[in-house]
VEXMAR-581192 format. One record per residue: residue in one letter; x, y, z of N, C-alpha, C in turn. Coordinates in steps of 0.2 Angstrom, whole numbers, plus 5000, padded with zeros to 4 digits. Each point is the difference from the previous one (the first is absolute). Layout:
BEGIN
AXYZXYZXYZ;...
//
This chain:
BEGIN
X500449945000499650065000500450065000;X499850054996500350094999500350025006;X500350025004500250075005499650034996;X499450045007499850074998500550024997;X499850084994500450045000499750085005;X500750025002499850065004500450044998;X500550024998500450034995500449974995;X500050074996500149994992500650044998;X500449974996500750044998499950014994;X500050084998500150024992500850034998;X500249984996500650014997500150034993;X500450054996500050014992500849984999;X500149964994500749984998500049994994;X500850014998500050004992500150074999;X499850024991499950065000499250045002;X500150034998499150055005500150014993;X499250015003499450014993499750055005;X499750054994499350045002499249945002;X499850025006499549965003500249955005;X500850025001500249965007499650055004;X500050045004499750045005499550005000;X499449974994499350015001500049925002;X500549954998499949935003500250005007;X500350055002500349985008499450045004;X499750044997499450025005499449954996;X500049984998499449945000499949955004;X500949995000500249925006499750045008;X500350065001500150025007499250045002;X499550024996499450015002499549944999;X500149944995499649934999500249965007;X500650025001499949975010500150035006;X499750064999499750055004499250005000;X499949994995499049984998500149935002;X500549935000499949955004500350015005;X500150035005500550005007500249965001;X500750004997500549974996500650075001;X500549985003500550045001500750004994;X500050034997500550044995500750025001;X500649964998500550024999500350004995;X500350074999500450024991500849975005;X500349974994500750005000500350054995;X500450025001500650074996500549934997;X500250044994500349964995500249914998;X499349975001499749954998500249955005;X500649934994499949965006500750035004;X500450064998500450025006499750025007;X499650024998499650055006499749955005;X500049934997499849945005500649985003;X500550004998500749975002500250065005;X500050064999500150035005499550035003;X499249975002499650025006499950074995;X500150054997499850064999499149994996;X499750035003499250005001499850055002;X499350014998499550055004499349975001;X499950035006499149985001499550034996;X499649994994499750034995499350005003;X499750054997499250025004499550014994;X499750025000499350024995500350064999;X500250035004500150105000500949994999;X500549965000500750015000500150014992;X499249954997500149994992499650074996;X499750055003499650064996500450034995;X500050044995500350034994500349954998;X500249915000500550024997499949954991;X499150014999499849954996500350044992;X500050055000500450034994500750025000;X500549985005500650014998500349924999;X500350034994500549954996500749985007;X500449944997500549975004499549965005;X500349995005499949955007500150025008;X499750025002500050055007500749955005;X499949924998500349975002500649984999;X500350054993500449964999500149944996;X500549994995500049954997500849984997;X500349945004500749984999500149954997;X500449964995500449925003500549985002;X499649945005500649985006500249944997;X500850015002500249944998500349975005;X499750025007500249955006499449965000;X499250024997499549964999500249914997;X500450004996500349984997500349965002;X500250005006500549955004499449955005;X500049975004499549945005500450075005;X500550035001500050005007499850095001;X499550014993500050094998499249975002;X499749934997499350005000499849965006;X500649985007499749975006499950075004;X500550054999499850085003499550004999;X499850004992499350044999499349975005;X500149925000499649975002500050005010;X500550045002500050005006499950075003;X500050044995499750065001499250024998;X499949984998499249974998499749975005;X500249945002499749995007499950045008;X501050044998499850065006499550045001;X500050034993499350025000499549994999;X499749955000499549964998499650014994;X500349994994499850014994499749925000;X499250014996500149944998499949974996;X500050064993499849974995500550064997;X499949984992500550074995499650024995;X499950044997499850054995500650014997;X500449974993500550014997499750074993;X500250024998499950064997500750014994;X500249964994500350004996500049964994;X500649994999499949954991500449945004;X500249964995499949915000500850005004;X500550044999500349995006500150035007;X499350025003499750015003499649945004;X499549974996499649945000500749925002;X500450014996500549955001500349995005;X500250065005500350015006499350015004;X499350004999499549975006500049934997;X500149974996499849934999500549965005;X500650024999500649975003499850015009;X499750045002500050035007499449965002;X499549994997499649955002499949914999;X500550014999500249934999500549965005;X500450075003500450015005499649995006;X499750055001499550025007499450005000;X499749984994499350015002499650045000;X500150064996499850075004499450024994;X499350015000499749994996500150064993;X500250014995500050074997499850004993;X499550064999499750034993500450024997;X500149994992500450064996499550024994;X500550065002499450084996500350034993;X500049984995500450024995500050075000;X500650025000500350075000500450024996;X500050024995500549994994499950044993;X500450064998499950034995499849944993;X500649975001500049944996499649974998;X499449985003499449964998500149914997;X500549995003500249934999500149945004;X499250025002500149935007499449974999;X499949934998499549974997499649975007;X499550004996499250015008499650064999;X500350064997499750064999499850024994;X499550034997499950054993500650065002;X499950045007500550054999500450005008;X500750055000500149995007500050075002;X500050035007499850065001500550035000;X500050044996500550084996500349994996;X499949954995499949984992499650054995;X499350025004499850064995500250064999;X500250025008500350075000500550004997;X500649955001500450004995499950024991;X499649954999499950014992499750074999;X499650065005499950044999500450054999;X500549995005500650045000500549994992;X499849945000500549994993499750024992;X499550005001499750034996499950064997;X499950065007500050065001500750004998;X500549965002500650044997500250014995;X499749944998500249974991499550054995;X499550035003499750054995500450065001;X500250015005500450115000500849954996;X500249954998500749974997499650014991;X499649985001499749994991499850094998;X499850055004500150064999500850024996;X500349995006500750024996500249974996;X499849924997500349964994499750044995;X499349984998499750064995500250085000;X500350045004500350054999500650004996;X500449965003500749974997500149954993;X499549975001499949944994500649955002;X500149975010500249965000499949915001;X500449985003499849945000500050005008;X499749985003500250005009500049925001;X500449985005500249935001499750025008;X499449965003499750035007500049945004;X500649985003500149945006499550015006;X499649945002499450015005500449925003;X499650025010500449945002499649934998;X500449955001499949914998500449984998;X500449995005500649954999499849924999;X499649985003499749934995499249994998;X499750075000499349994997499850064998;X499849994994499850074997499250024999;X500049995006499250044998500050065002;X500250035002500050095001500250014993;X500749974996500050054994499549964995;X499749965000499449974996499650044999;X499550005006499450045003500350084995;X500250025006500550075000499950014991;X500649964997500050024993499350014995;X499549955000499550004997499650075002;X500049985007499750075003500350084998;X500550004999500450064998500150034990;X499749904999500150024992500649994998;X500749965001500750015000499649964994;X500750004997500249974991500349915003;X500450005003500449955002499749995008;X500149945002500049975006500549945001;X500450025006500549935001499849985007;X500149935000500049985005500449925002;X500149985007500349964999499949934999;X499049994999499849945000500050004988;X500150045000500250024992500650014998;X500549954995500450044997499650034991;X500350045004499750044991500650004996;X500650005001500650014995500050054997;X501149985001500050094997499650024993;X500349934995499750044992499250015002;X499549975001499550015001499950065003;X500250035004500050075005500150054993;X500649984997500250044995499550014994;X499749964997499550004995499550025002;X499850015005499450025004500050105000;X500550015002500350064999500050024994;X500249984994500050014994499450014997;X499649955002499350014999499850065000;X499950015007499750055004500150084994;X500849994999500250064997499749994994;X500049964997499650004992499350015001;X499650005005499350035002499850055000;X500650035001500050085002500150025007;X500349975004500249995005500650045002;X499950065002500650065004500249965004;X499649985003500350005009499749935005;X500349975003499949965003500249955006;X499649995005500249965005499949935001;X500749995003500149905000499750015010;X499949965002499949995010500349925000;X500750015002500349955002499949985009;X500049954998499949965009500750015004;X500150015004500949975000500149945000;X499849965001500249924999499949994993;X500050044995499949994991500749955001;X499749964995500849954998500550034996;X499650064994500350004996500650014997;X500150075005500750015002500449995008;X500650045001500150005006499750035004;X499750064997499850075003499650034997;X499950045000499650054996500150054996;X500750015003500350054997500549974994;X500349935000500349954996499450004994;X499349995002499349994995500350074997;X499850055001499850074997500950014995;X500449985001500650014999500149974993;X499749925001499949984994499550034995;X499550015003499650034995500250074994;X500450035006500450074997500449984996;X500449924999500549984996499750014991;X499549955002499549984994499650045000;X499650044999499550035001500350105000;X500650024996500250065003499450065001;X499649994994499550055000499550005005;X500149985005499649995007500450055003;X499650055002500550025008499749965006;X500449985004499949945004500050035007;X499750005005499950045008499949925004;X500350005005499749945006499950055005;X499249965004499850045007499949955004;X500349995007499849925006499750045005;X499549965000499850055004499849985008;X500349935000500449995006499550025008;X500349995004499550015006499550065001;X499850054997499250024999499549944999;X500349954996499449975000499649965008;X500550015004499749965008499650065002;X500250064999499950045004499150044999;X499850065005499550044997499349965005;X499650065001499549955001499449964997;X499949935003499849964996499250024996;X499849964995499450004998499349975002;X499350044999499449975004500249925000;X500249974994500049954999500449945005;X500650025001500549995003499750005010;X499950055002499850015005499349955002;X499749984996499449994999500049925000;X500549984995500249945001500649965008;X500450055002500249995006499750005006;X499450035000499550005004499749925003;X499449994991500049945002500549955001;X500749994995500249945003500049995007;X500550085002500049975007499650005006;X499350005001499550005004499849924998;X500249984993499849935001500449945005;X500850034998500749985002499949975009;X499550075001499849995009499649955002;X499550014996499349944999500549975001;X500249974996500349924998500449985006;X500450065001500449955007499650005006;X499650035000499450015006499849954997;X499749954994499749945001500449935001;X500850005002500449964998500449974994;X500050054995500250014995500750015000;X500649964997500750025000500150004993;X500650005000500549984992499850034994;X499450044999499850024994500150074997;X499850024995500150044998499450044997;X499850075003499350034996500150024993;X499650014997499850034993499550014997;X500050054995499350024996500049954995;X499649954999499949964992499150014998;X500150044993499350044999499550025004;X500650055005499550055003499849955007;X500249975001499849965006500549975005;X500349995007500450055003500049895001;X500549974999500349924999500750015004;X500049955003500949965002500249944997;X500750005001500349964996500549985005;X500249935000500349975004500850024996;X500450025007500750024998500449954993;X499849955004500649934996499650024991;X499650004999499650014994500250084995;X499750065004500650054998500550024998;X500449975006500750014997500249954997;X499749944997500349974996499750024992;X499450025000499750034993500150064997;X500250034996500150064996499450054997;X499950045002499550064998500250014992;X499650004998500349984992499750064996;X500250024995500150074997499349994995;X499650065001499849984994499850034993;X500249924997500150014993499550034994;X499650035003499450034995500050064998;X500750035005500050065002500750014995;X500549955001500449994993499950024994;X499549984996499449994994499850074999;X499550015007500150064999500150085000;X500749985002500850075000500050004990;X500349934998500349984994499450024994;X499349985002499650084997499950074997;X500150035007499950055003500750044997;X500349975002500850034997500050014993;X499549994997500249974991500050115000;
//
């Protein structure tokens, strides 16, 4: 049989997403409506290892459902890492009497709760958090869309000045091994090109694409490279080549690099951090461990860790078809 639960551990790890701080006041005011005792740890699972905590309230959590980043902090530890980083964490957890966990990140976040509850026993939810959107169990993770908004809004004031200029812009967005921000992102923005890393598109094809474009009547145009693109080493390698072959391009690279974590989050975003995690408390308030919340068509599902991390969120390919249209 379950151990009541009487207090609850929220945590943010990895990189922050906008809609961590509407997630952490949903964990801390969903067990304030159950009277259920709330503690945030500072810089994830460090903040376990060395006891740093706060007592969270219904009122500790106020203003902070629009502000981007994580009130709590967000590290990674690589003393987590070790049995003798993750028997601290489990003995500081008991001091306190933590008795369950609200994990708040991406899959190496979830793989260092799997590993702890397999150790100690400690019941824990995981809340996808991740610009990325690359953690299977979910249609989205929370600050995926504000991310794409941001990138977008960029990518439009960057297509102003190509058409002023008549140049080519090469617009790195982050994803080092999944590219659905420059997917989305691209289509949404209109780009000419789209790389990504679940895609080799190849140089010549990159290249005749571009030629294309300019036999269309094409002044000006933008490629939205992922950073995990294969197809070069870098970005600036991509664009350099292009300048080789291609001289009549003026060629420009923009990365636009950590704005995209940043800013406050979207209704969207907020909206969805809310419900997962008020579900995340449900759950471990009915003895619920090991799994994972998410949205699948609009309706708020768990997914068992081992399943998760072992399936891949898969890009989708209609939205390929439809770039390669679009761009004609």
């Amino acid at each position: 049989m379950a151990r009541p639960i009487k207090t609850i551990g929220v945590m943010t790890s990895g990189g922050d997403s906008p809609g961590m701080n509407a997630a952490i006041r949903a964990v801390a005011r969903a067990c304030a409506y159950y009277d259920v005792r709330c503690i945030g740890f500072y810089r994830g699972y460090q903040g376990m290892i060395e006891g740093d905590y706060t007592v969270m309230t219904a009122r500790s959590v106020r203003n902070i459902i629009s502000r981007g980043g994580t009130i709590l902090k967000s590290a990674r530890s690589e003393a987590f890492r070790t049995k003798e980083g993750r028997q601290k964490a489990a003995e500081n957890l008991k001091k306190i009497g933590v008795d369950a966990m609200v994990l708040i990140g991406g899959d190496g976040t979830f793989k260092g709760g799997k590993i702890f509850n397999e150790e100690y026993n400690i019941p824990i939810i995981g809340v996808p958090g991740t610009i990325d959107n690359d953690i299977a169990g979910t249609n989205f993770t929370i600050g995926y869309d504000t991310a794409l908004n941001t990138v977008v809004e960029a990518i439009d004031k960057i297509r102003d000045t190509a058409s002023s200029h008549d140049r080519l812009f090469f617009v790195e967005v982050m994803g080092r091994d999944a590219g659905f921000i420059a997917l989305n992102s691209g289509v949404g923005a209109g780009a000419e090109e789209i790389l990504i890393p679940e895609e080799d598109l190849g140089l010549e094809r990159l290249l005749e694409s571009l030629k294309r474009s300019r036999r269309s009547g094409k002044s000006s145009s933008i490629v939205v490279v992922s950073e995990g693109d294969k197809i070069g080493k870098n970005v600036y390698e991509l664009a350099d080549y292009v300048t080789e072959n291609l001289p009549n391009y003026d060629v420009r690279v923009t990365v636009l690099g950590h704005m995209q974590r940043g800013g406050s989050p979207s209704c969207f975003d907020r909206t969805l951090a809310s419900r997962l995690c008020v579900r995340a408390v449900e759950l471990l308030l009915d003895g619920e461990k090991n799994v994972m919340v998410g949205l699948l068509n609009n309706e708020i599902t768990k997914t068992d860790f081992d399943k998760g991390l072992r399936e891949d969120h898969s890009i989708n390919k209609e939205l390929l078809r439809i770039s390669d249209i679009l761009s004609t």
